[in-house]
C-alpha positions in Angstrom: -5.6 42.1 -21.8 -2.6 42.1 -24.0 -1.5 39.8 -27.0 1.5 38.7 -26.4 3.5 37.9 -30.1 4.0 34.2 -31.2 8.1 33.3 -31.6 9.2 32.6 -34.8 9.4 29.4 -35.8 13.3 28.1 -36.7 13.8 27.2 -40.0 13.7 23.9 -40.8 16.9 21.4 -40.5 17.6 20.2 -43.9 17.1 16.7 -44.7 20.8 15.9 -44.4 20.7 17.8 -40.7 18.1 15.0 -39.6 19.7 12.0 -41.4 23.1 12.3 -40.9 23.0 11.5 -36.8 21.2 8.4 -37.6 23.5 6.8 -40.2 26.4 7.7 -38.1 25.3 5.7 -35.4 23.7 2.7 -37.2 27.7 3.2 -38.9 29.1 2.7 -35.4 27.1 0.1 -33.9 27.8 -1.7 -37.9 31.9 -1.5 -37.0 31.5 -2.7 -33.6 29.2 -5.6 -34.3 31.3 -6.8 -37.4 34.5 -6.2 -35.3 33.1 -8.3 -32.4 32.0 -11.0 -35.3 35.7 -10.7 -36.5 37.4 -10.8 -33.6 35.3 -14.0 -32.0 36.5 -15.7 -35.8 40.5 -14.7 -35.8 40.8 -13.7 -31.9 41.6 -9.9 -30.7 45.3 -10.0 -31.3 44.6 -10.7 -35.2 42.2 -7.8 -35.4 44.1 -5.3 -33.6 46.8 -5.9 -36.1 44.6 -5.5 -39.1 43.2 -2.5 -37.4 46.8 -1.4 -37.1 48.1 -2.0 -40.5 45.0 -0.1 -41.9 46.3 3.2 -40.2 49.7 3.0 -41.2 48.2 2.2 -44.6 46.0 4.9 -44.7 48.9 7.3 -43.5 51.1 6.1 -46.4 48.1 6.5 -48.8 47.3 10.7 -47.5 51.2 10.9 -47.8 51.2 9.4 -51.1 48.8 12.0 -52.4 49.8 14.7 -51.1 53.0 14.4 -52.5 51.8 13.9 -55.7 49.2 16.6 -55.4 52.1 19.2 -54.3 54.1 17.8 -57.8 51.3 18.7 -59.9 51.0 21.8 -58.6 54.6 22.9 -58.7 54.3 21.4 -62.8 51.2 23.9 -62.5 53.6 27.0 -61.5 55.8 26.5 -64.2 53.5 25.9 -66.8 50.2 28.4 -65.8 48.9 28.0 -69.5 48.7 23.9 -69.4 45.8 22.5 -68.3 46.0 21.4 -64.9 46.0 17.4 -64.5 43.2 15.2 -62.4 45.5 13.7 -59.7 42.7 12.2 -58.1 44.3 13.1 -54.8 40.6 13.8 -53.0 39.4 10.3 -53.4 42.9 8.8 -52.2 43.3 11.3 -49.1 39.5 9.9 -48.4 40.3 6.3 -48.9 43.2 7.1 -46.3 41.3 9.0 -43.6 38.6 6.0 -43.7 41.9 3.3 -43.9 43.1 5.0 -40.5 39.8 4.9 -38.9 39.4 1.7 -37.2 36.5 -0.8 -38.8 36.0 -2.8 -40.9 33.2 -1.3 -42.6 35.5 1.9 -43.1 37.9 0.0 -44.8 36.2 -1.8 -46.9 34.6 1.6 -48.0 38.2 3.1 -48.7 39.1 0.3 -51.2 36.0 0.8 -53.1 37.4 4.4 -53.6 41.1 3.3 -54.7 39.5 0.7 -57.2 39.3 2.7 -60.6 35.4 1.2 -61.5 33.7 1.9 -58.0 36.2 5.3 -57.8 34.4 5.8 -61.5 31.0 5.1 -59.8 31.9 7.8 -56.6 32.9 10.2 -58.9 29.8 10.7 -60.6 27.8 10.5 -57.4 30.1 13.6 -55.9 29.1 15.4 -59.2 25.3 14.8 -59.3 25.1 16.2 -55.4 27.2 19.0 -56.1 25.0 20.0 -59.0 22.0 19.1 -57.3 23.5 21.5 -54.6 24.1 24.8 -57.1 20.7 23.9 -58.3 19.7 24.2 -54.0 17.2 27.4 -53.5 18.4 27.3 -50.3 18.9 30.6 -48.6 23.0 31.1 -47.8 23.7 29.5 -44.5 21.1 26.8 -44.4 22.9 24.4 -46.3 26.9 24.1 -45.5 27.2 21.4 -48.3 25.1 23.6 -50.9 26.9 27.2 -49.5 30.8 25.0 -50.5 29.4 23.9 -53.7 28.5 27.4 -54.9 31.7 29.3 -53.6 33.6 26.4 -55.7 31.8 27.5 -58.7 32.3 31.0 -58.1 36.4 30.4 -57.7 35.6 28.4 -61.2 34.8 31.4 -63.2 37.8 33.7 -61.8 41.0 33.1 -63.5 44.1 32.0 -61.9 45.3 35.9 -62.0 42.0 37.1 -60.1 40.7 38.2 -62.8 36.7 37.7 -64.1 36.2 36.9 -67.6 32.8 38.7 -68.4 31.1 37.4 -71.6 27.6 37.0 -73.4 26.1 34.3 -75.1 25.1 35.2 -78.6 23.6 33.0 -80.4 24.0 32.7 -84.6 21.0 34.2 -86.4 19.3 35.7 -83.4 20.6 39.1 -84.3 21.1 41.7 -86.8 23.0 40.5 -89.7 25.3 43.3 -89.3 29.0 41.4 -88.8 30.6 38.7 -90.9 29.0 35.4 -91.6 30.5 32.4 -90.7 32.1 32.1 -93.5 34.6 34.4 -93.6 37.3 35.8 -92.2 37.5 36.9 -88.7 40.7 38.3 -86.9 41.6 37.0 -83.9 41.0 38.8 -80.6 43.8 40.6 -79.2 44.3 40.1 -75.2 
């Protein structure tokens, strides 16, 4: 008699993995419902043209922010030592993508993102995930959200010339005593 070996188990799909499917179709049957509820109020015709306005609105919105997006970078290339300015282009492009996308679920999504208090509000949602993501013990490849968030903070610590800054944290008093106190003079470091 011979033992045949057990497969290995798959790992398991992240809770994102199993949730997401769900909420995009409880999304969908939400837009069709409210554009059936809509519809039966104003009639089709009235619909399809708010449906159609939203596109072109989100089209002039994504061109809107790329072109300021490309200004701030071309201010960028001629000044490489100023810090670089927070276009907010990423939540506009996003309130235009969900403008063109027909609902109106989507939409009203899209101008919680171009009003400054809710954009506020998004913005410090986006950051706890993403820390919550480089905090992920995920292994690499399990988690595409947590696998962007860390290559963004490893293209953080490079330099715009490719180079990486390598330091150590030294804390005041935790060493020998050997170099200056605080209190006098230092020279500044040469580059």
């Amino acid at each position: 008699m011979t033992q045949q070996a057990t497969p290995a188990r798959p790992a398991p799909r992240s809770r994102l993995r199993r949730v997401l499917p769900l909420v995009i179709t409880a999304w969908l049957v939400l837009e069709i419902w409210l554009l059936t509820v809509v519809a039966s109020q104003l009639g089709w015709f009235a619909v399809l043209m708010l449906l159609v306005g939203g596109a072109f609105l989100g089209g002039w919105l994504i061109k809107r922010a790329g072109l300021k997006a490309l200004s701030a970078a071309i201010e960028q290339s001629k000044q490489p030592q100023s810090e670089q300015p927070q276009t907010g282009t990423s939540m506009t492009v996003l309130a235009g993508v969900l403008l063109i996308l027909p609902g109106f679920l989507s939409d009203a999504l899209a101008l919680t993102l171009l009003l400054p208090p809710t954009r506020a509000l998004w913005r410090a949602v986006g950051r706890r995930l993403t820390k919550a993501a480089l905090r992920s013990t995920t292994p690499v490849g399990a988690d595409p959200f947590a696998d962007a968030a860390r290559l963004q903070e490893q293209l953080r610590i490079h330099r715009p010339d490719g180079k990486v800054i390598q330091g150590e944290v030294v804390e005041p008093g935790a060493g020998p005593s050997s170099g200056p106190s605080d209190t006098e003079y230092r020279p500044p470091l040469a580059g």
